[in-house]
C-alpha positions in Angstrom: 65.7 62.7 64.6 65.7 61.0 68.1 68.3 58.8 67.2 70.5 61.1 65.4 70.1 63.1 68.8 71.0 60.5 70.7 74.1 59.4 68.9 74.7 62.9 69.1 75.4 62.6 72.4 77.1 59.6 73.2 79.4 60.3 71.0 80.2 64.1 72.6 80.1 61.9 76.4 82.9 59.7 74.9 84.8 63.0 73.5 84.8 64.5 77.0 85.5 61.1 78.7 88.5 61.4 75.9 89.9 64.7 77.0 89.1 64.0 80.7 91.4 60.9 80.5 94.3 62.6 78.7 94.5 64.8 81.5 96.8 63.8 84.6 96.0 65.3 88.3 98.9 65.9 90.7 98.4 66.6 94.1 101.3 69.1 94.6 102.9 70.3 98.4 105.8 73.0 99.0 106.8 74.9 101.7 105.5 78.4 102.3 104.7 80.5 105.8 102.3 82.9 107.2 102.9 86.3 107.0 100.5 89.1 108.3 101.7 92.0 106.0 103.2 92.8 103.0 106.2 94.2 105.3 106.5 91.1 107.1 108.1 89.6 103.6 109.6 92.9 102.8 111.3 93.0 106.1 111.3 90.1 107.8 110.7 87.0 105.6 113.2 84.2 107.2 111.4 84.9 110.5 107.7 83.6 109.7 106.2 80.6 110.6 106.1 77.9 108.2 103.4 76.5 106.2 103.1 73.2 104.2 100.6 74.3 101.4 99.7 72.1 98.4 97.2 72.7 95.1 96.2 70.4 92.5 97.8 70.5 89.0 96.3 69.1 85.9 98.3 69.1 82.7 97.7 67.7 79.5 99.0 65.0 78.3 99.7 64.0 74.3 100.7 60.2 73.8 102.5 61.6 70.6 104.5 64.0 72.6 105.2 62.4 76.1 107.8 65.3 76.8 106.2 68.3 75.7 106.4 70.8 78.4 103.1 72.9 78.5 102.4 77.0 79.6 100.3 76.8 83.1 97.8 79.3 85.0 97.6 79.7 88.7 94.6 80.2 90.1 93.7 81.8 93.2 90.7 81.8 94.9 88.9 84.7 96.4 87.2 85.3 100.2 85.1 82.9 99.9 87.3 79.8 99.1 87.2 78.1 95.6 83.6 78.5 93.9 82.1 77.2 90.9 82.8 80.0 88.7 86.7 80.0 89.4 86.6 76.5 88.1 84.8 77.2 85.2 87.8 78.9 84.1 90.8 76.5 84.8 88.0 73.7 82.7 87.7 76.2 79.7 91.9 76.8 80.1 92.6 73.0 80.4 90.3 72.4 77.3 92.2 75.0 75.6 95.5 72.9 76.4 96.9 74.5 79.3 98.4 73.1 82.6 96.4 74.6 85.9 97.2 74.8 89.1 94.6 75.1 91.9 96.5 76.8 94.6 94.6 75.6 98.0 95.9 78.1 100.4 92.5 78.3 102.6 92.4 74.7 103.0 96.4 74.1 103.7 95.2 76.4 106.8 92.3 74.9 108.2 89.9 77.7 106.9 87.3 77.9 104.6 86.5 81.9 104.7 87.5 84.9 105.3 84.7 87.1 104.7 83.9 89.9 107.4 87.5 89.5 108.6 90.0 89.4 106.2 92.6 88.4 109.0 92.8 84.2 108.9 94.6 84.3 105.3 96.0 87.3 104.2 96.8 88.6 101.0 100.4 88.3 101.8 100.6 85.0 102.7 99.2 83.8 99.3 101.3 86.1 97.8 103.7 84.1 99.2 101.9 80.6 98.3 101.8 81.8 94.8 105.4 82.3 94.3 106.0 79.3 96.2 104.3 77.6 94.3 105.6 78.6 90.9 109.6 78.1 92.4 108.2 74.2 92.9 106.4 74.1 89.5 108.9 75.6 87.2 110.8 72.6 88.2 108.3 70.4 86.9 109.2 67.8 84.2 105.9 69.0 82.4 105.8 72.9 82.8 107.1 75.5 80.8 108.8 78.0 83.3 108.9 81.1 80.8 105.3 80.7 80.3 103.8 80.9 83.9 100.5 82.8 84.3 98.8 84.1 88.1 94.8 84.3 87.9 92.6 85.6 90.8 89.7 86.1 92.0 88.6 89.1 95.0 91.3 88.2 97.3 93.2 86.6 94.6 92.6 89.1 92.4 94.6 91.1 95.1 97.0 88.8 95.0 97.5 88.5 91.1 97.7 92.6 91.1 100.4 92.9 93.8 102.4 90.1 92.9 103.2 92.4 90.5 104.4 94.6 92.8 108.4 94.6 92.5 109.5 95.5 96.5 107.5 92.3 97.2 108.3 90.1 94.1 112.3 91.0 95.0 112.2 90.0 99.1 110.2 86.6 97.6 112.4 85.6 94.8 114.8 86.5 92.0 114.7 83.1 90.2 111.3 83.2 88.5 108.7 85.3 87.6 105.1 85.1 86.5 104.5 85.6 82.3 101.2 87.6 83.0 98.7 88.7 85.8 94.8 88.8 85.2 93.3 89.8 88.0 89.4 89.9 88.3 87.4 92.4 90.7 91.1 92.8 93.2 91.3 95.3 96.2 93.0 98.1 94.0 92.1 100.9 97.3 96.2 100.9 98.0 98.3 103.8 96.9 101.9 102.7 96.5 104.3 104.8 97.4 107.0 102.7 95.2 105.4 102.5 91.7 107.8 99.6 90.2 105.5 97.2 88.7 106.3 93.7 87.4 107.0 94.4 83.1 105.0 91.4 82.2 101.2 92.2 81.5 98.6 92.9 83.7 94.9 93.1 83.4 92.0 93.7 85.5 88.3 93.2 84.9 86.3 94.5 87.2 82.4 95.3 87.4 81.5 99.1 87.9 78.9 98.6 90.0 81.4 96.4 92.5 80.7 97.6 96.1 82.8 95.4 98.0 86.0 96.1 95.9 85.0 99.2 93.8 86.2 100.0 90.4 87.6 103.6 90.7 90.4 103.0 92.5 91.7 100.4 90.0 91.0 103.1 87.0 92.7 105.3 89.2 95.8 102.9 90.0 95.5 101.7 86.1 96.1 105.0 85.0 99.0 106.0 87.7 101.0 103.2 86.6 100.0 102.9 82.9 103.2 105.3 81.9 105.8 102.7 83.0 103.5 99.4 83.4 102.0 97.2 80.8 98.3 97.6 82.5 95.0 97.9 81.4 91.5 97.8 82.7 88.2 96.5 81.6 85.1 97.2 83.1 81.7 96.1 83.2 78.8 98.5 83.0 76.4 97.6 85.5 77.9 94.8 87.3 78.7 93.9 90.8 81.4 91.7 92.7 81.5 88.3 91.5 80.0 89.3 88.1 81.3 86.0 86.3 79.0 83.5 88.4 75.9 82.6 87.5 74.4 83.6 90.8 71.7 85.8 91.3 73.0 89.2 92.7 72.1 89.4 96.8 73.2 91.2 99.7 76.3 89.9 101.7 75.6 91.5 104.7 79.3 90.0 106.6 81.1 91.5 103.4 83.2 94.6 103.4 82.6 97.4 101.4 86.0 99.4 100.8 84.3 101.9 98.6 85.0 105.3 100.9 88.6 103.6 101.4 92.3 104.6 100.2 94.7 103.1 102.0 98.7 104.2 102.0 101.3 101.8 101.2 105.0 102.6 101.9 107.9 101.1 100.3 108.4 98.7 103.1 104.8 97.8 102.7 102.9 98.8 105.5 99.7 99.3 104.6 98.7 102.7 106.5 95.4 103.8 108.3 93.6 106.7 106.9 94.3 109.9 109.8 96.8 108.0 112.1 99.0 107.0 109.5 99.7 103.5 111.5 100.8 100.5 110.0 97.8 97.8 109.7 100.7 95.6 110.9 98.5 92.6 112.9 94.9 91.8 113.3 94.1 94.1 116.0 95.5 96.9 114.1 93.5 96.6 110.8 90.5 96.2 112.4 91.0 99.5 114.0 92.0 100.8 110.7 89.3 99.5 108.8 86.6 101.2 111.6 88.1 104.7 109.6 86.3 103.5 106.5 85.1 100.2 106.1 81.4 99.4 105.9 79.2 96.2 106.0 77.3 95.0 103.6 78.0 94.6 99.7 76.1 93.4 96.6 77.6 90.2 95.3 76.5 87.9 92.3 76.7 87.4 88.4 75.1 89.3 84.9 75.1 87.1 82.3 76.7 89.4 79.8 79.4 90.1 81.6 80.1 86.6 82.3 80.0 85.6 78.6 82.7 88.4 78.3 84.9 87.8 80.8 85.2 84.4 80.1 85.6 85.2 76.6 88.2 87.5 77.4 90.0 85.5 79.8 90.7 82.8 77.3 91.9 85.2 74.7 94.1 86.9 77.0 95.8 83.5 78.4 96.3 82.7 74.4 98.0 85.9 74.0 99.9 86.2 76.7 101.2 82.4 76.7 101.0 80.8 73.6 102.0 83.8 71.3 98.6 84.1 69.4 98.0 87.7 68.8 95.1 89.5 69.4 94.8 93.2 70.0 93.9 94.9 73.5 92.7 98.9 73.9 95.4 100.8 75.2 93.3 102.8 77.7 90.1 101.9 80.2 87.3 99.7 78.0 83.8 100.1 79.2 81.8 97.3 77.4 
């Protein structure tokens, strides 16, 4: 039985050696900048400070088919920078045969966090990154541009979600577009005033116990938009923020907690401070915004179930959404 065992394995270490090797790693750099606020892009793009960025692209590649272009996912990392979890993903994606990019927009800046600040990297600079990023990559000899995907995490799941958002999508770019969104646990306490949504598919999983970003406001957004937006919810009874690690749960006592916050957004996207109605326009300015609202402290780490499912889902949704496989999603907020 030993040696059946260990032939067993040698032979599943050459397998993965096998699929490892057919892959091909690309460092990848482009051109972005560093916009403070969503209004910055809206209404002032040309005018920001420039920033080389660069991520790491893995595709596929199939000795039979040399040219064969393949669908990719974007991944975006959340306040904490790129953790084990977030990779576990683009591994079970690549496996599935997709291309992945790793955008590195922390890193291209010097920083490795932005937890109990939220002011280094913003979500509108890797808005920006992402869509940069996809402009450089649909030209790619081995990427399929229809077939682009945004993943994110936290911040990135902010940054999947309202890259979605069509004021900011139009001042960034009119010559591509991303295929879907799947944002996990995102910042959903903004209330747009504009309601124009990206028509491509978006879904959020998020963990109803989340303290840091809670879950309401997305239902609450989900169900604003759902009349003219292809968006759904899924949520996770019992889970907190950063649900899909395998992590014990502990308390993060530099994290913000947004949960008493709901936060105007105007078409020109300012973000707006609850009472003075000021625009969250630089650092100083959210922090005095935040003071309205924000606490700190928040619950962060995984549950095993929900891992399994969100994993299970993400790969599902990815095959749906970019390879044309169908499988069937609830039309209205899934509590599982």
């Amino acid at each position: 039985m030993n040696i059946i065992t260990n032939r067993l394995s040698i032979v599943l270490l050459f397998m993965s050696l096998y699929i490892n090797a057919q892959n091909k790693k690309e460092i990848i750099y482009f051109e972005s900048a560093n916009p403070f606020s969503l209004s910055d892009i809206i209404t002032d793009l040309e005018s920001q400070e420039k920033q080389q960025v660069f991520g790491q692209l893995i595709t596929p590649f199939d000795s039979l088919n040399p040219d064969k272009k393949y669908p990719l996912i974007i991944g975006v990392a959340g306040s904490m920078g790129w953790r084990k979890h977030h990779l576990d993903y683009l591994k079970m994606y690549q496996e599935q045969g997709f291309a992945t990019f790793q955008l590195n927009s922390f890193k291209s800046r010097g920083i490795t966090s932005t937890v109990g600040s939220q002011d280094e990297v913003t979500i509108a600079a890797v808005i920006l990154d992402a869509y940069r990023a996809l402009e450089k990559l649909a030209k790619h000899p081995k990427i399929n541009k229809e077939k682009v995907a945004l993943t994110g995490w936290s911040l990135g799941g902010g940054v999947t979600l309202f890259a979605g958002w069509m004021p900011l999508k139009e001042a960034i770019t009119d010559q591509v577009s991303f295929a879907a969104h799947l944002a996990f646990y995102p910042p959903c306490f903004i209330n747009p005033e504009n309601l124009s949504f990206t028509k491509a598919p978006i879904h959020i999983l998020i963990g109803e116990a989340d303290n840091w970003t809670p879950a309401k406001p997305c239902e609450d957004l989900v169900e604003k938009l759902s009349d003219k937006t292809n968006i759904k919810i899924t949520t996770y009874p019992g889970a907190h923020h950063g649900f899909d690690s395998e992590e014990p749960v502990v308390w993060n006592e530099k994290g913000y907690s947004f949960k008493d916050c709901l936060f105007d957004l105007t078409a020109e996207g300012d973000v707006l401070m609850n009472y003075l109605r000021l625009p969250m326009s630089n650092s100083t300015l959210q922090k005095i915004g935040f003071l309205f609202c924000v606490d700190k402290g928040v619950h962060v780490g995984g549950n095993l179930d929900a891992r399994k499912k969100s994993l299970a889902f993400a790969k599902d949704f990815m095959n749906n959404k970019l390879s044309l496989i169908h499988i069937s999603e609830p039309t209205r907020p899934l509590y599982i």
